[in-house]
C-alpha positions as CSV (number, residue, x, y, z in Angstrom):
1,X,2.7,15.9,-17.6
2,X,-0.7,13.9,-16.5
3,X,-2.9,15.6,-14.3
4,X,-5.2,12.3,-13.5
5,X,-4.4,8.9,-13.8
6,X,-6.4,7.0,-16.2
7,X,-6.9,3.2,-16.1
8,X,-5.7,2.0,-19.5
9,X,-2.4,4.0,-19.1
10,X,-1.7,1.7,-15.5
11,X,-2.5,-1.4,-17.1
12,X,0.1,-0.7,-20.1
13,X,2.7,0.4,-17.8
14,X,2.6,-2.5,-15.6
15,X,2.2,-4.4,-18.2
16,X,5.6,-3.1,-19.8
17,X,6.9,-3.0,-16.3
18,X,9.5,-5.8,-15.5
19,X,10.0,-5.5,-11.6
20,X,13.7,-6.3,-10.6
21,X,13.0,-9.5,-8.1
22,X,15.6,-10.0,-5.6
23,X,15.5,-12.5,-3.5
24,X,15.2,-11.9,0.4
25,X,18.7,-13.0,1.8
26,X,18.7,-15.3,4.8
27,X,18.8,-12.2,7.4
28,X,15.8,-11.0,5.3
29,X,11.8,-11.3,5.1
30,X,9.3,-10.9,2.5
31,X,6.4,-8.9,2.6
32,X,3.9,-8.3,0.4
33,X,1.5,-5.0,0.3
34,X,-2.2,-4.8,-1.7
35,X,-2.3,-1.3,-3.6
36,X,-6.2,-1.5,-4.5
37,X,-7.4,0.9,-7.0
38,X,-10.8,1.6,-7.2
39,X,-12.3,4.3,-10.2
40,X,-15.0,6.5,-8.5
41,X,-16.3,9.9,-9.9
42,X,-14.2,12.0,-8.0
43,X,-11.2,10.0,-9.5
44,X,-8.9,6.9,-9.0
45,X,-9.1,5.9,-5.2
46,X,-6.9,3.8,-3.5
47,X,-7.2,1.8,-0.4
48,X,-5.8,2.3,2.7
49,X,-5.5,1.0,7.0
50,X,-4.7,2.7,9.7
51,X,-3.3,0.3,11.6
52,X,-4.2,-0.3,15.2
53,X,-2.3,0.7,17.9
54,X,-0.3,-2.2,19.3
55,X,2.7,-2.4,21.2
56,X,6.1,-4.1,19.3
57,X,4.2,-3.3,16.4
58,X,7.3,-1.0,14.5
59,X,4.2,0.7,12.3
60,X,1.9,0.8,15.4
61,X,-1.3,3.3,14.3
62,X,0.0,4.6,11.0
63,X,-1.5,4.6,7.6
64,X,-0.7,1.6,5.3
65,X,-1.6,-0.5,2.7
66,X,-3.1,-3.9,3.7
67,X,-0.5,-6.9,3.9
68,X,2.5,-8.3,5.9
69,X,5.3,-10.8,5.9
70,X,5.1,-13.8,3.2
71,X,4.2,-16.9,4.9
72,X,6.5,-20.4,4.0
73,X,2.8,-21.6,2.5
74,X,2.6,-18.7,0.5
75,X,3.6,-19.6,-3.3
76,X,4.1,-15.9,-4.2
77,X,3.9,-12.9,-3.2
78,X,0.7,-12.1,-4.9
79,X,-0.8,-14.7,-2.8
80,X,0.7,-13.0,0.0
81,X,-1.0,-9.9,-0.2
82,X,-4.1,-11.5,-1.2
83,X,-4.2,-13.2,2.4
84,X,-3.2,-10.3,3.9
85,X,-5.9,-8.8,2.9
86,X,-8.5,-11.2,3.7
87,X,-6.8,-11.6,7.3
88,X,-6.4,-8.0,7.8
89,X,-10.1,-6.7,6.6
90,X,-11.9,-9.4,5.2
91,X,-11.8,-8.5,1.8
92,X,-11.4,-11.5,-0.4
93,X,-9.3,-10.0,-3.6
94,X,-9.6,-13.3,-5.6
95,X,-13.4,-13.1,-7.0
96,X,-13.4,-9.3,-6.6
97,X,-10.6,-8.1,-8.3
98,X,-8.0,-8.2,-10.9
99,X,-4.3,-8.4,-10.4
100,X,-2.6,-5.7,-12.9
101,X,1.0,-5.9,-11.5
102,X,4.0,-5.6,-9.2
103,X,6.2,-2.7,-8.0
104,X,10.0,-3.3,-7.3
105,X,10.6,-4.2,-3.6
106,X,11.3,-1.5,-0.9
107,X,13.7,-2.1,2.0
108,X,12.3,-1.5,5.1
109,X,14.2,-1.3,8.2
110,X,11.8,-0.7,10.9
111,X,12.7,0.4,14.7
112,X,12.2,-3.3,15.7
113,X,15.1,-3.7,13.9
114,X,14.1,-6.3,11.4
115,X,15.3,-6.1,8.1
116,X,12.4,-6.5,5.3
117,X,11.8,-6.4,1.5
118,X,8.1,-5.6,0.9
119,X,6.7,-5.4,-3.0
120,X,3.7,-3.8,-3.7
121,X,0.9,-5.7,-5.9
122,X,-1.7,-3.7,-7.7
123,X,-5.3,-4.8,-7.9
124,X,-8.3,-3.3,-9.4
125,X,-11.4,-3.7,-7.3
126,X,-14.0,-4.9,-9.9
127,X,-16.9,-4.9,-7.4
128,X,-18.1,-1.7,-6.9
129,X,-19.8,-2.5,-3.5
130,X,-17.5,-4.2,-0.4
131,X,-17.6,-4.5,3.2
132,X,-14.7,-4.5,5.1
133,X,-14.5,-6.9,8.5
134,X,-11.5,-5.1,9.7
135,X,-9.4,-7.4,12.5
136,X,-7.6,-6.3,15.6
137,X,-4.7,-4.7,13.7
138,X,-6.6,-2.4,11.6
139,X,-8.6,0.7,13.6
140,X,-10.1,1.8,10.1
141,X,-10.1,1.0,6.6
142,X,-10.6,4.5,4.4
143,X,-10.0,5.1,0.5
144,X,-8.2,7.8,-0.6
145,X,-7.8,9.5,-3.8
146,X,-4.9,8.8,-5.8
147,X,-5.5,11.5,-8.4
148,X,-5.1,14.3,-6.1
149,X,-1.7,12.4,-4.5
150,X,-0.7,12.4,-8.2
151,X,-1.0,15.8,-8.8
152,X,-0.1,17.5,-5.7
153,X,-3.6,18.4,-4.8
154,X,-3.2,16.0,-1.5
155,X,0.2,16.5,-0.8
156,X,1.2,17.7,3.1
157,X,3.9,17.9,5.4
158,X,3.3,16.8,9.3
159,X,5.4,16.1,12.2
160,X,5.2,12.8,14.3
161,X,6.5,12.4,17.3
162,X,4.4,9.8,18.7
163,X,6.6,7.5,16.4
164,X,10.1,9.2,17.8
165,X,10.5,11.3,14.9
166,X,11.2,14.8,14.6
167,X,10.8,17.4,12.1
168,X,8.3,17.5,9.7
169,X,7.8,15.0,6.5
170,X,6.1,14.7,3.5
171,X,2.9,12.6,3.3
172,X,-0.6,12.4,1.3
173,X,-3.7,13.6,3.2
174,X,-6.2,10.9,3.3
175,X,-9.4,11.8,5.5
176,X,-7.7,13.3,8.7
177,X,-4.8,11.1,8.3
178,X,-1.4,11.4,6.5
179,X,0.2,8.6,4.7
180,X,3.9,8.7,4.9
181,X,6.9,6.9,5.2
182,X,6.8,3.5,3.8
183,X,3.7,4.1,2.1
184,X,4.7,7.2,0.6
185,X,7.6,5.1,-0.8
186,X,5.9,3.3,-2.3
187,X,3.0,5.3,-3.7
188,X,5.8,7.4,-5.6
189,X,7.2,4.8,-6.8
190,X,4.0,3.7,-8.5
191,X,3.5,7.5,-9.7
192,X,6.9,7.6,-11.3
193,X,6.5,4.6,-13.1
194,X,3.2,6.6,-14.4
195,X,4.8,9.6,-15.3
């Protein structure tokens, strides 16, 4: 099994990769999510938010992947994530990246109780150098290492009942953070399409 993930191998996958597209139905919105990859010498980093905390707001100060709902102006959802990006911390994906590929969408049913579809998009970051001009949603901006979330090296288990949740559940360490949840979804999901 691969240890590391390796660039050439992501890009054939997704480009073999058909992602089943279902349409949102009328009770349901689109959202789309930026998974940015940047290669560094301690391995494949990805990009992350911790989201601000903000009342109403169903993933109020958790780790996530830049994005949100598609906009009726939006003419897919890469564009969607692309804006999302630029609104959330200023990073403009279009002269500075590459788009490699989609992931199949994840249904989300937040606490707010509003039923969404998001897709993840996958970028490489071709720009070794970026600044990020995070907005009032986003407390921090922070890479973390997807090689070590591949091979188990960064995997955790943490409680969180600030969000109403009890027990303990699995996550990726990033910094002093944990991804989980949603984001975990959909970070295995790109992993077993790897594999």
């Amino acid at each position: 099994m691969r240890q590391s993930l390796e660039l050439p191998h992501i890009e054939k996958q997704l480009a073999r990769h058909d992602p089943v597209s279902e349409s949102a139905t009328a009770d349901q919105r689109e959202a789309a999510v930026a998974l940015i990859l940047k290669p560094a010498k301690a391995g494949l980093m990805g990009l992350f938010i911790l989201r601000a905390k903000k009342a109403g707001d169903p993933w109020s100060g958790q780790m996530a992947l830049p994005g949100g709902h598609r906009e009726r102006n939006d003419l897919s959802l890469v564009e969607t994530a692309k804006r999302e990006t630029f609104e959330e911390i200023g990073l403009d994906l279009g002269p500075k990246s590459r788009f490699l590929g989609a992931l199949e969408g994840v249904r989300a049913n937040p606490r707010s109780g509003i039923d969404l579809v998001v897709t993840p998009q996958i970028f490489l970051l071709e720009t070794p150098a970026v600044t990020f001009t995070p907005n009032e949603e986003v407390a921090r901006v922070l890479w973390g290492n997807l090689d070590q979330m591949f091979n188990g090296a960064a995997r955790t288990e943490a409680s969180f009942p600030e969000f109403q949740r009890e027990g303990k559940f699995p996550g990726y360490r990033v910094d002093s953070e944990v991804v989980w949840g949603l984001t975990f979804r959909m970070l295995n999901d790109f992993f077993d399409l790897l594999r």
